[in-house]
C-alpha positions in Angstrom: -8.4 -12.8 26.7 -6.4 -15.7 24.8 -8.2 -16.1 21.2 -8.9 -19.8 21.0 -8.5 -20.8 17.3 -9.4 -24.2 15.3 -6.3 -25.2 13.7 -7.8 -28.8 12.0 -7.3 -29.6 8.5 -9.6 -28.7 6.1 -11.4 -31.5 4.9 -9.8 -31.8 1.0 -6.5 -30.7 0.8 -5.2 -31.6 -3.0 -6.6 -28.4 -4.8 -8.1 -28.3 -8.4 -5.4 -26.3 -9.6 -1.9 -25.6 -8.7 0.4 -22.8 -9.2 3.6 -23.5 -11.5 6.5 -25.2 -9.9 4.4 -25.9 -7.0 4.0 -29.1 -5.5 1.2 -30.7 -3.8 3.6 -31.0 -1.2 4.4 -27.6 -0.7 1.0 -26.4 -1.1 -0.3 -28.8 1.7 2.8 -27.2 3.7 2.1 -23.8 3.0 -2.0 -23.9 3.4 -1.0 -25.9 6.9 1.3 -22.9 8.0 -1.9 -20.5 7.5 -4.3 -22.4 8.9 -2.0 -22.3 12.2 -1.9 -18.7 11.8 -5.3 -17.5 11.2 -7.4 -20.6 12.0 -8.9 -22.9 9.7 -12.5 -20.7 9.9 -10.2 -18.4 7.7 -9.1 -20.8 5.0 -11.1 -22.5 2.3 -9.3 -24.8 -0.2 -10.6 -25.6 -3.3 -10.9 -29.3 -3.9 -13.8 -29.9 -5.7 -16.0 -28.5 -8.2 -19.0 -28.3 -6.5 -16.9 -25.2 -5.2 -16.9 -23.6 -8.2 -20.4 -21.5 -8.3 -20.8 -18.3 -9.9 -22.8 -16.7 -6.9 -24.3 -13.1 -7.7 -23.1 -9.4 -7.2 -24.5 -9.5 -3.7 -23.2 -12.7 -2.4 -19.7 -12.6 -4.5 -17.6 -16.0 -5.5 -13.9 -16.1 -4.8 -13.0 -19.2 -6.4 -13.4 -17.7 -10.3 -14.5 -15.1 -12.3 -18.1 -15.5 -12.4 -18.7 -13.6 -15.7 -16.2 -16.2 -17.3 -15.5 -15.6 -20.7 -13.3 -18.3 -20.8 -14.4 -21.3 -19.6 -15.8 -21.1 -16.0 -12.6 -22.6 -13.9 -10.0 -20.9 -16.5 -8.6 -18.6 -13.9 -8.8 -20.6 -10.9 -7.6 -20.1 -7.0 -6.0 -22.7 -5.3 -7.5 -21.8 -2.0 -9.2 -18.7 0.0 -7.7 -17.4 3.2 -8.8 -14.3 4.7 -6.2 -12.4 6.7 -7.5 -11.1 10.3 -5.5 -8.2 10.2 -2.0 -6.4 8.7 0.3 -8.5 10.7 -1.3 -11.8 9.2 -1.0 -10.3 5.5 2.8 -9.4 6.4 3.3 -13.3 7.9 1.3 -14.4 4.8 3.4 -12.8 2.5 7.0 -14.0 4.3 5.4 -17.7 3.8 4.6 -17.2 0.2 7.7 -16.1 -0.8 9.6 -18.8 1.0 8.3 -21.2 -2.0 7.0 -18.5 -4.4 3.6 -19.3 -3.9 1.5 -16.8 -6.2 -1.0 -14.4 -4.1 -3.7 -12.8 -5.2 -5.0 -10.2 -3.2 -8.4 -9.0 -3.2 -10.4 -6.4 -1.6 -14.6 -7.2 -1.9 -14.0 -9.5 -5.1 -16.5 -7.4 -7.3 -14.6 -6.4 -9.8 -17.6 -7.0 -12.2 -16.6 -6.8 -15.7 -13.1 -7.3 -15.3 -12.2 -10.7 -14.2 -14.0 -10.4 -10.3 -11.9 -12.2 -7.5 -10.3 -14.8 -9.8 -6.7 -14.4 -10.1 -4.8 -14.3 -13.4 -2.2 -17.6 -12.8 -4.6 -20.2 -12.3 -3.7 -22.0 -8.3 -3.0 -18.5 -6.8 -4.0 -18.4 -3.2 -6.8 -15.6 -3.0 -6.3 -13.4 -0.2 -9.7 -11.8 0.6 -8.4 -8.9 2.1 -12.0 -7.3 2.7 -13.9 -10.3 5.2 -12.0 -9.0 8.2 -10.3 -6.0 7.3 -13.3 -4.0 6.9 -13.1 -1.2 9.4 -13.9 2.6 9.0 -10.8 4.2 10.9 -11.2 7.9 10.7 -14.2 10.1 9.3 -13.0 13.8 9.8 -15.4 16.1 9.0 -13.1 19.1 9.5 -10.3 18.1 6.6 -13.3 16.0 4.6 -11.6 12.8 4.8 -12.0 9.3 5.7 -9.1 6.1 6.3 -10.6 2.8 5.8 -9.7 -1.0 5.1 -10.4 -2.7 2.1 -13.5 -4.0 3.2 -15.2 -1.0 3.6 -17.7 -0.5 0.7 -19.4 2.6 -0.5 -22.7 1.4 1.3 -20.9 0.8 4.5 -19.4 4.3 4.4 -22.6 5.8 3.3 -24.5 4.0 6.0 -21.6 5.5 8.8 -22.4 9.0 7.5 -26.1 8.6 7.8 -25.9 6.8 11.4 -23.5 9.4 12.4 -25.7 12.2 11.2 -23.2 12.9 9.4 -24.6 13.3 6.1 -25.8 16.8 6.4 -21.9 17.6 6.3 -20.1 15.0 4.0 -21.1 13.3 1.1 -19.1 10.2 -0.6 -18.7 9.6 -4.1 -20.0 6.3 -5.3 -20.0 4.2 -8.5 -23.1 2.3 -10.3 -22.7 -0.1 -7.9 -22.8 0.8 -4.2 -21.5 -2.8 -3.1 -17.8 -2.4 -4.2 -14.7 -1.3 -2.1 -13.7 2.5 -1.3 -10.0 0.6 -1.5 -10.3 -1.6 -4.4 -12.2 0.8 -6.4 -9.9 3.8 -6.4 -6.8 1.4 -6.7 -8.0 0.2 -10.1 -8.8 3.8 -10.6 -13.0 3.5 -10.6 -14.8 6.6 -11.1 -18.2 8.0 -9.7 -20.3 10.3 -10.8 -20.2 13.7 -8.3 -17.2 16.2 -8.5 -14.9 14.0 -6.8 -15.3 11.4 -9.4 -12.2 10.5 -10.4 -11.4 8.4 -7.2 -7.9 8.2 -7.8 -6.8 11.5 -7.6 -8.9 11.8 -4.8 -7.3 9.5 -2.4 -4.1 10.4 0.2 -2.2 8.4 2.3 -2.1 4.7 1.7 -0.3 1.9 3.9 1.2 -1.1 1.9 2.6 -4.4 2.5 5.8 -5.0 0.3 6.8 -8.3 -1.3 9.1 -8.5 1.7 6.5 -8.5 4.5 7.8 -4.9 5.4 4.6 -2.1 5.9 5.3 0.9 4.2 3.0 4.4 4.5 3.2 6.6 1.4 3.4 10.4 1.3 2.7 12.6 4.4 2.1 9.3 6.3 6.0 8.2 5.8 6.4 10.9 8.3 6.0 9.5 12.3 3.1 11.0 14.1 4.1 12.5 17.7 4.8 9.7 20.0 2.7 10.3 23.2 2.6 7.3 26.2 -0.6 5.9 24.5 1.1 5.3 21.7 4.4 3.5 22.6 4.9 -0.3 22.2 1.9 0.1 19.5 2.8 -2.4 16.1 3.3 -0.3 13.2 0.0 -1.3 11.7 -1.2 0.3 14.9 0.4 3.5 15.3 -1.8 6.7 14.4 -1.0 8.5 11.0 0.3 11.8 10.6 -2.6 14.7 11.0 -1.2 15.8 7.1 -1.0 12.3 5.9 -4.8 11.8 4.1 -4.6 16.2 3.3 -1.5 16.2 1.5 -0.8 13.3 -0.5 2.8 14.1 -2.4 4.7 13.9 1.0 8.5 14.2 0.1 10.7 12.4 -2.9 9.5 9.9 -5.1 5.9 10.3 -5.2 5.3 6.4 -5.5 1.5 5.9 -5.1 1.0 5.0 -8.4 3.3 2.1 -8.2 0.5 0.3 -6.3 -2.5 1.2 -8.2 -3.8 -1.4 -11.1 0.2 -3.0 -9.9 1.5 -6.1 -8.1 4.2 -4.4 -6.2 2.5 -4.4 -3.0 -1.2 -5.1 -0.8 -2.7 -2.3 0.0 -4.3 -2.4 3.1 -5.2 1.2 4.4 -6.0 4.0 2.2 -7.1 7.4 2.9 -10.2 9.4 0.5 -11.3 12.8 0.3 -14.7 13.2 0.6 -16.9 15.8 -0.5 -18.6 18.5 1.8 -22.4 19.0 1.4 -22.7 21.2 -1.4 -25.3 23.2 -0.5 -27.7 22.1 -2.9 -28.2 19.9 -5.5 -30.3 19.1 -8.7 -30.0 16.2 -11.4 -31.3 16.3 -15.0 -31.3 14.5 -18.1 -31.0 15.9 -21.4 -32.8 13.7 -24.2 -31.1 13.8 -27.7 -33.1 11.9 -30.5 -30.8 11.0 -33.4 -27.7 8.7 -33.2 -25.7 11.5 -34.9 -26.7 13.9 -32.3 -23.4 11.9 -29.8 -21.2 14.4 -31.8 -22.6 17.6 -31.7 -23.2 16.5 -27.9 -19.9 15.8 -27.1 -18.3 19.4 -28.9 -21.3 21.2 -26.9 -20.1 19.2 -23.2 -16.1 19.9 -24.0 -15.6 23.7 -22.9 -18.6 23.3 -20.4 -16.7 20.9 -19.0 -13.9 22.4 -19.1 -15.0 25.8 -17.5 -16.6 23.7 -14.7 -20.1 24.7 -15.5 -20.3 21.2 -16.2 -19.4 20.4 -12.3 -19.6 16.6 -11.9 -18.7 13.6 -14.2 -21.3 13.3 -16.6 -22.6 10.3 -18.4 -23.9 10.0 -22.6 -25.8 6.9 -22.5 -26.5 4.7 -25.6 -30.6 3.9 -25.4 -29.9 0.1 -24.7 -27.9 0.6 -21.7 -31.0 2.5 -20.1 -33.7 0.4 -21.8 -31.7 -2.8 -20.7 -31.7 -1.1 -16.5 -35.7 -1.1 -17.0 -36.4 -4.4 -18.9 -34.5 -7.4 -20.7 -34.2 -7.7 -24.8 -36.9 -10.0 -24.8 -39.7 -7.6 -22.8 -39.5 -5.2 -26.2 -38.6 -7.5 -29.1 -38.6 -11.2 -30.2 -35.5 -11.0 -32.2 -32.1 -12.0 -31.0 -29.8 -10.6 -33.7 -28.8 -6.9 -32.8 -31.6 -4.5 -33.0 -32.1 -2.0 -36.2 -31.7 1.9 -35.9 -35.8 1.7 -36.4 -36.3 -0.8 -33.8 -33.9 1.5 -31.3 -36.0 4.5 -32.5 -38.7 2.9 -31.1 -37.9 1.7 -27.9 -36.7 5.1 -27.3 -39.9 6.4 -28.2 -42.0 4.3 -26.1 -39.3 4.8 -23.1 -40.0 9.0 -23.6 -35.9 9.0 -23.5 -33.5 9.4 -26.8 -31.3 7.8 -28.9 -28.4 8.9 -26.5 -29.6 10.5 -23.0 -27.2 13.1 -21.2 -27.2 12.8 -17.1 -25.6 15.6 -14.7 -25.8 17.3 -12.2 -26.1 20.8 -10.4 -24.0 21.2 -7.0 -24.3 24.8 -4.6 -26.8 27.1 -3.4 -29.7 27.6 -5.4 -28.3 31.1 -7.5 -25.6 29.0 -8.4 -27.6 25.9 -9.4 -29.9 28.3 -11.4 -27.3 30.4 -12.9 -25.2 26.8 -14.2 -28.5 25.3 -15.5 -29.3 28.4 -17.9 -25.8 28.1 -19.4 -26.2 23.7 -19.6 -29.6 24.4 -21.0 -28.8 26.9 -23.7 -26.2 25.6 -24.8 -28.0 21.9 -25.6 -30.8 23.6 -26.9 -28.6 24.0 -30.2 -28.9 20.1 -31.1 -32.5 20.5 -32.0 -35.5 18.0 -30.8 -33.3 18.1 -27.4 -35.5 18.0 -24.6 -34.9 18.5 -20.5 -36.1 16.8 -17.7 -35.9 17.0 -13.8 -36.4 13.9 -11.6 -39.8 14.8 -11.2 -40.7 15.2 -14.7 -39.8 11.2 -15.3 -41.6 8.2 -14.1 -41.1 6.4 -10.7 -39.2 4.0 -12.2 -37.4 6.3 -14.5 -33.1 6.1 -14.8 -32.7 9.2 -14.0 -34.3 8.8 -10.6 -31.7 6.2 -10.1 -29.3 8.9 -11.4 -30.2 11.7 -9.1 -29.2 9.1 -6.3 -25.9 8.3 -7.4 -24.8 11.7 -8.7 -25.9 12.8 -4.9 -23.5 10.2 -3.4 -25.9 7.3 -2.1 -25.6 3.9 -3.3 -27.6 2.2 -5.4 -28.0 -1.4 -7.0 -30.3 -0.7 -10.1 -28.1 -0.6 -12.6 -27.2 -4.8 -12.0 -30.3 -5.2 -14.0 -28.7 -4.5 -17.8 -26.6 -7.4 -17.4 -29.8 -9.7 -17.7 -30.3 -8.1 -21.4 -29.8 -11.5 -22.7 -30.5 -15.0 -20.5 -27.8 -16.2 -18.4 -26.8 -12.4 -18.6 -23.0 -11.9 -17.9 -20.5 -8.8 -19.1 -17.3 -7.9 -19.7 -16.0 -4.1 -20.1 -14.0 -2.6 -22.7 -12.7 0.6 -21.5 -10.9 3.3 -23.8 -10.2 6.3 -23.6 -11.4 9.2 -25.7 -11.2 12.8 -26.6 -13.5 15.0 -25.4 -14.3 15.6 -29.5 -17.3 15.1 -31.6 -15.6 13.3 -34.2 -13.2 11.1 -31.9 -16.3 10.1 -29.9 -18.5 9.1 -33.2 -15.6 7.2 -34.7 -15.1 5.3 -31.4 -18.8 4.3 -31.1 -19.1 3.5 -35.3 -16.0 0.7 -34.6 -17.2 -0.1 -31.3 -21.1 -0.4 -32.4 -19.8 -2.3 -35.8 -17.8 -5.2 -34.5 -20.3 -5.4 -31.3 -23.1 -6.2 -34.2 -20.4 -8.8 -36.3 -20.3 -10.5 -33.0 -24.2 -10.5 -33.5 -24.5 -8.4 -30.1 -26.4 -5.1 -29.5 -24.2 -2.8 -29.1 -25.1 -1.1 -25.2 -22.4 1.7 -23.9 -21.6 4.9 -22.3 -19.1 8.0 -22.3 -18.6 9.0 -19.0 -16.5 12.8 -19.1 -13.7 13.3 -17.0 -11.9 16.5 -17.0 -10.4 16.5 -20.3 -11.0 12.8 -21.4 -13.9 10.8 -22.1 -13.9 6.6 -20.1 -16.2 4.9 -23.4 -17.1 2.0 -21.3 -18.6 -0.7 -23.7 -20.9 -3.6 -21.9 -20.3 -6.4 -23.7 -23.3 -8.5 -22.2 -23.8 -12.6 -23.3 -25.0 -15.5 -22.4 -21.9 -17.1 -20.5 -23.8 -20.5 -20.8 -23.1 -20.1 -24.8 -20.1 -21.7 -25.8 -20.2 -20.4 -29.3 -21.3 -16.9 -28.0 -18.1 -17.2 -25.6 -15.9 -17.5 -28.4 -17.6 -14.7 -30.6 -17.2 -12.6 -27.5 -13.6 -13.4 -27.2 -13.1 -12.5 -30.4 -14.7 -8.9 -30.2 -12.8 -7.5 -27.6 -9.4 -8.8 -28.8 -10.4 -7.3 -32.2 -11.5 -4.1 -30.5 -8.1 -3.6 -28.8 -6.3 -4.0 -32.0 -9.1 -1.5 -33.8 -8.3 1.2 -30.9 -4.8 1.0 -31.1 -4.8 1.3 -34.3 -6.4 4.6 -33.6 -4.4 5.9 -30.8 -6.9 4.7 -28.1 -5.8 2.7 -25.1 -7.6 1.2 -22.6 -7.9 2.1 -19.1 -8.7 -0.6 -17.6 -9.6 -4.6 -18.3 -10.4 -8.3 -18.2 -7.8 -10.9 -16.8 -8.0 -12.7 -19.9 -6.5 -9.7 -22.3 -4.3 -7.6 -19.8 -1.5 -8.8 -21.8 -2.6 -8.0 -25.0 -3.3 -4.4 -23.8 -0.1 -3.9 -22.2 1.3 -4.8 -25.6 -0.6 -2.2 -27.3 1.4 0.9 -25.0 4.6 -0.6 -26.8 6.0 3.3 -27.5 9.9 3.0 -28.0 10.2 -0.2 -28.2 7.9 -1.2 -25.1 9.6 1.2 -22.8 7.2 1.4 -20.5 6.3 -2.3 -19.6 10.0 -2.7 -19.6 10.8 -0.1 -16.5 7.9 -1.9 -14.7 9.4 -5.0 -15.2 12.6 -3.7 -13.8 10.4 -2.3 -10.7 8.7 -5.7 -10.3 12.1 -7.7 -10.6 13.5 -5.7 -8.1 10.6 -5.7 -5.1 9.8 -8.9 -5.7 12.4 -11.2 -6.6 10.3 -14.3 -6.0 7.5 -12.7 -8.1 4.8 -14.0 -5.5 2.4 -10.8 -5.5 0.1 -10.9 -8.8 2.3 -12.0 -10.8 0.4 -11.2 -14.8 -1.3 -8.2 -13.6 -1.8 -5.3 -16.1 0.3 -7.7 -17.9 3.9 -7.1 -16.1 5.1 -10.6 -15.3 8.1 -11.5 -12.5 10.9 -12.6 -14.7 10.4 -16.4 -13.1 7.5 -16.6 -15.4 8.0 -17.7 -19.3 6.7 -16.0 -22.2 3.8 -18.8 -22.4 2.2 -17.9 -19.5 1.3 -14.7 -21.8 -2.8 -14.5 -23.3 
């Protein structure tokens, strides 16, 4: 059957904002030359403000970051085009670098709290890899494993399992937010909260499209599968994988993954994820510790747990705010809008039955095992005293760690959207770094954090969340992003924070569009070493520096200096 394919022009065709050295006769061009490719239904240019809406988590912008802490058309795309299928991203790419048009590609565009869908040179065309690329390719239930596109999000992969009856037998790890991409997440190196919570390092296999338009499978997958009759004459994009490709994900050589993860070097646009057998059993609880102080005797208690695996899943230490902002805004427990007093956080912790910092894990395995694990958590917290222990069913209906129990099982959840309307016209942005597993480090991190939060005149609302042998101090920095003057003070904080944690040794993992290049300029060992090899890397696979260019803050040499933050 011949696809029949509007090919008109969209109806404005001078965008807001261009990309540099672009004209508006090449962009007209270059938009016209995708619309004849994937049909006009596909392609969205932005031409007038109206355009320009912040939308919500659940129906997600692509135009702009819509927790802009710039101003709200800072980072703006030039147009939206949503690619049908790997072919068009390859074609797509080929046109782009013909003129050097900037692309950035997206997966879902809910990259809350780090700059969304909006892309970091301002008249990049967005390429919303996730609208039509959204398929569920393999769920083997014999090597725990699943290949999907990046539109797939946890929910859709959760609700595959369940529809499948599937469930009983694999579980997927999820983040707060069940609404995001399997792809996108682990690419910017997301976590969840289950033992396969460091989505990263549990992903194998991924297939790429280069600078160049050519598709490239990493690891095990670089290897053919066996041709058979069914498979001849297949495109590449087409072809089945290698049975080893999403088990063993080193394959031979190079081991070049990384190279595409928090990168611009290439579009993901298949990647395969372990997921997690039925355990056999499972219980969440929360651990209640009263005093402010009590985060460091916590944190040297959770370090050999975690690192004997008693401790089996990634646990979180919540500040108080973050879980009394998920069950009310500021205003439902005070009148005040400058940051709240130690007494006024006592209280609300009081009248919440939680503590001043509130502990959430998880036990995993038959119930000998779960019994056996909790005695040893149990005891061992019991030396912070005024601790106190609770089971799901021990909280109220409404409780956190009811929402808890659900994520730390693998289903998705939404709940935890409703701390970003702390203040009115709620928006956030992260700041992500990385800490010891130590008492001290993790009570110095939250005193510098805490302090410049409250010069900023912001509560101060944050978690650790414990990897292996690391702890992800993820700090909600939540405004109102109708506040000019709170826009600035928020601007101010987390450059000021970046320069406090290096200062100390701590880097981030992760961040906003508006301050990658600050960051990057923080891991400046030996002379900057390290952002000069990826420089090298990016010069070299993309010569016309069309795929993010800015990203992480490695910039194509075609770029000057001033396009720097």
């Amino acid at each position: 059957m011949t696809e029949t394919r509007q090919t008109d022009k969209p109806q404005g065709m001078r965008p807001l904002a261009l990309p540099p050295k672009i004209s508006l006769v090449d962009f007209k061009e270059f938009v016209q030359e995708i619309i004849d490719l994937v049909g006009i239904v596909n392609v969205e240019v932005i031409s007038s403000k109206d355009q320009i809406e912040d939308g919500s988590y659940m129906n997600p912008t692509y135009t702009h970051d819509p927790h802009h802490v710039m101003e709200q058309d800072y980072f703006l795309a030039s147009a939206i085009v949503a690619p049908r299928n790997v072919s068009d991203v390859q074609a797509i790419v080929r046109l782009a670098s013909k003129i050097s048009f900037p692309l950035w590609p997206i997966s879902i565009g809910r990259n809350s709290g780090y700059g969304g869908a909006a892309p970091r040179v301002s008249g990049s065309l967005v390429l919303n890899m996730g609208k039509n690329l959204n398929r569920i390719l393999e769920v083997n239930v014999e090597g725990a494993y699943c290949l999907v596109e990046p539109g797939v999000t946890f929910h859709d992969l959760h609700d595959y399992l369940v529809a499948n009856n599937l469930r009983d037998k694999l579980w997927i790890d999820v983040p707060d937010l069940g609404g995001g991409s399997i792809l996108g997440n682990a690419t910017e190196r997301g976590v969840g909260y289950t033992p396969y919570g460091d989505h990263w390092m549990m992903h194998s296999g991924m297939e790429v499209v280069l600078p160049n338009g050519e598709l490239l499978r990493t690891g095990m997958g670089a290897l053919p599968a066996p041709r058979s009759p069914e498979t001849m004459g297949l495109k590449p994009e087409d072809q089945p994988w290698n049975k080893t490709a999403q088990l063993f994900p080193y394959g031979f050589g190079p081991y070049i993954d990384g190279l595409f993860s928090q990168s611009n070097m290439g579009i993901v646009t298949k990647l395969g994820m372990w997921l997690m057998p039925n355990p056999g059993g499972f219980q969440s609880y929360l651990i209640t510790l009263p005093r402010d102080d009590d985060l460091k005797q916590a944190v040297d208690i959770i370090r050999p747990l975690r690192l004997g695996m008693a401790l089996q899943n990634v646990p979180t230490i919540r500040h108080i705010l973050l879980d009394a902002a998920v069950l009310g805004d500021k205003k439902s427990y005070t009148s005040k809008t400058e940051p709240l007093s130690d007494e006024e956080l006592d209280k609300i912790a009081k009248d919440l039955n939680l503590g001043r910092w509130n502990f959430y894990g998880a036990l995993y395995g038959p119930e000998p095992i779960r019994k056996a694990l909790w005695e040893t958590v149990k005891e061992a917290f019991s030396a912070i005293p005024g601790a106190k222990f609770y089971f799901p069913e021990n909280t109220a209906k409404n409780s956190v760690l009811r929402v808890r129990d659900k994520t730390m099982s693998g289903i998705p959840t939404y709940d935890e959207l409703k701390w970003i309307d702390w203040v009115p016209n709620g928006a956030h942005l992260f700041f992500s770094p990385i800490a010891r597993v130590h008492g001290e480090d993790a009570m110095a991190q939250y005193q510098i954090t805490k302090k410049r939060c409250h010069e900023a005149g912001l509560d101060f609302i944050g978690t650790f969340t414990v990897g292996m042998r690391e702890m992800h101090h993820i700090v909600c920095i939540v405004f109102n992003k109708k506040d000019s003057v709170q826009k600035k003070k928020v601007q101010w904080l987390i450059r000021t924070l970046i320069d406090d944690c290096a200062a100390n040794g701590w880097g981030e993992y992760r961040t906003h569009l508006a301050v990658m290049d600050q960051i990057m300029g923080t891991y400046n060992w030996n002379n900057s070493s390290f952002l000069k090899f990826n420089e090298v890397l990016k010069n070299a696979v993309d010569p016309k520096g069309i795929i993010s260019p800015g990203k992480s803050g490695v910039w194509p040499s075609r770029y000057s200096q001033t396009w720097k933050l």
